[in-house]
Residue, then its C-alpha position, 0 to 999 in steps of 0.5 A: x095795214x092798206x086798206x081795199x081801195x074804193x078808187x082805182x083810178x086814183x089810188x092805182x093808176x093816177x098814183x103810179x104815175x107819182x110812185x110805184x103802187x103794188x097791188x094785191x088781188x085778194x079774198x077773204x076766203x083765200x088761205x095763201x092771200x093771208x100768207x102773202x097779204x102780211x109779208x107785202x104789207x110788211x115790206x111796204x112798211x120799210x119800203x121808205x116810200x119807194x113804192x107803196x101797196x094797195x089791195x083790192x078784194x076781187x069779190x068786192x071788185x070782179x070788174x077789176x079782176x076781169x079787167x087785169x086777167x086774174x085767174x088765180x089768186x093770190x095776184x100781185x101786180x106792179x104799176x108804173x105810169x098806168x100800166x102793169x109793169x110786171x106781176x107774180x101769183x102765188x104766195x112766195x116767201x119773203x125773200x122771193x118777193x124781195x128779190x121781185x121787187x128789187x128786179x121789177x121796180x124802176x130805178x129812182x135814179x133811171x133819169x140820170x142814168x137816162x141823162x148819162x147815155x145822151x152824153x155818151x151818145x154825143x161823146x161826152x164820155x167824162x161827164x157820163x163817167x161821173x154821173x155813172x159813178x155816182x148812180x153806182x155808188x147810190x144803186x150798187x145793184x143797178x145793173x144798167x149803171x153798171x154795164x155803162x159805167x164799165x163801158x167807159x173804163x174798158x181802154x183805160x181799166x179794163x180790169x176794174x171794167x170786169x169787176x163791176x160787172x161781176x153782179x151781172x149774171x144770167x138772170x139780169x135783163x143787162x146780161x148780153x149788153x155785160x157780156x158784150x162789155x166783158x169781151x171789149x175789156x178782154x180785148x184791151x188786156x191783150x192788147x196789154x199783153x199779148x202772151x194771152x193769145x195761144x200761137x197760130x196764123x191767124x193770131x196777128x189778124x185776130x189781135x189786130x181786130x181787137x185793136x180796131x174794136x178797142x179803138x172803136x173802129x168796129x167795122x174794120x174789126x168785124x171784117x177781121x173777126x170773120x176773116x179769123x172764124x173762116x180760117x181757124x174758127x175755133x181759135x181763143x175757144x171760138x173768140x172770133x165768133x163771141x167778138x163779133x156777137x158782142x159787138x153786134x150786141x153792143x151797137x145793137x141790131x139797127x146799127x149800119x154795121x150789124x145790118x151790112x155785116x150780118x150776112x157775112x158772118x153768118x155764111x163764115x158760121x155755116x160754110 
């Protein structure tokens, strides 16, 4: 059972920097803190030391409670590094704060999925592949590992590319990035069979732009997109449109092609 700590500093903020504390803002005189109190202490139990609980009495420690903006009790608070990583009020059942914890603790394997961006960044996609493949395979609901990994396989396998990212739905903070990566594989499956796309004028200009976005020529496929959505926009139930999001969402918003382009496919959007 954890005690009340006698030594924030040290057993809150100087601790999370080595492992994940959760703290429970309590009393003695709250009936949902009695609730809660045991299903965290429980957890941390079979936790295995990927984080760890400490509670903290905010009758015994007004300053603390005043100082982290607790207005309600039950309060339960995630540090990491110093800081408050995210946080819940309320006594939730067992398996809502099992399903907190899983989306706000911080990934043990974050440094080498850290490690597999700088290599896709300097174009070392085979050795990201690898280290993603095995964070995956440790993780499996490691949605940012997911959406990397199935970004590497999106020419060569777009189908397997799809099903990784099949866990990632609209709750996930990797959602847009999934999606982005879903339209890419889409793209390579046409590009593999073009009896996908419905007849119509534009449908060489439309596949020809998803050939530019698969080879990641990305500025040219843009231009295309826009020349799609301008002339038929609701072709492919609008693909044109969702393309260019996604690629916007994938080289993110400071990338030269979504700053020059940007305009340009709004006024295609509301002429």
């Amino acid at each position: 059972m954890s005690h009340d700590v006698n030594d924030f500093e040290a057993e809150v903020l100087q601790r999370s920097r080595a492992v994940p504390v959760v703290v429970d803002f309590w009393a003695e005189w709250c009936g949902p803190c009695k609730v809660l109190g045991p299903v965290l202490e429980r957890l941390a139990s079979g936790a295995e030391g990927r984080w760890v609980l400490a509670k903290v009495d905010t009758d015994r420690h007004q300053e603390l409670a005043a100082r982290y903006g607790v207005r309600g009790i039950p309060n339960v608070k995630l540090f990491v590094n110093g800081e408050v990583a995210d946080e819940f009020t309320g006594a939730l059942p067992e398996a809502a704060v099992s399903q907190w914890l899983r989306k706000a603790l911080p990934s043990p394997h974050a440094a080498r999925v850290r490690e597999a961006e700088r290599l896709l960044a300097a174009g070392e996609r085979p050795a990201a592949a690898q280290i993603l493949e095995e964070v995956v395979t440790a993780e499996p609901g490691n949605h940012h590992a997911l959406v990397l990994l199935a970004g590497t396989l999106v020419k060569e396998d777009p189908l397997r590319a799809r099903a990784l990212l099949s866990p990632v739905e609209e709750d996930s903070l990797q959602f847009q990035p999934a999606e982005a990566v879903r339209m890419l594989a889409r793209f390579a499956e046409v590009g593999r069979n073009p009896a996908l796309l419905p007849d119509d004028p534009v449908r060489e200009t439309y596949r020809d732009a998803m050939r530019l976005a698969s080879a990641e020529k990305f500025d040219e496929a843009v231009v295309l997109f826009i020349e799609v959505i301008r002339t038929n926009r609701s072709y492919d139930d609008d693909g044109a449109r969702k393309a260019v999001i996604a690629i916007f969402t994938l080289l993110g918003p400071e990338h030269p092609v979504t700053v020059n382009r940007r305009r340009e496919f709004s006024g295609a959007l509301y002429v």
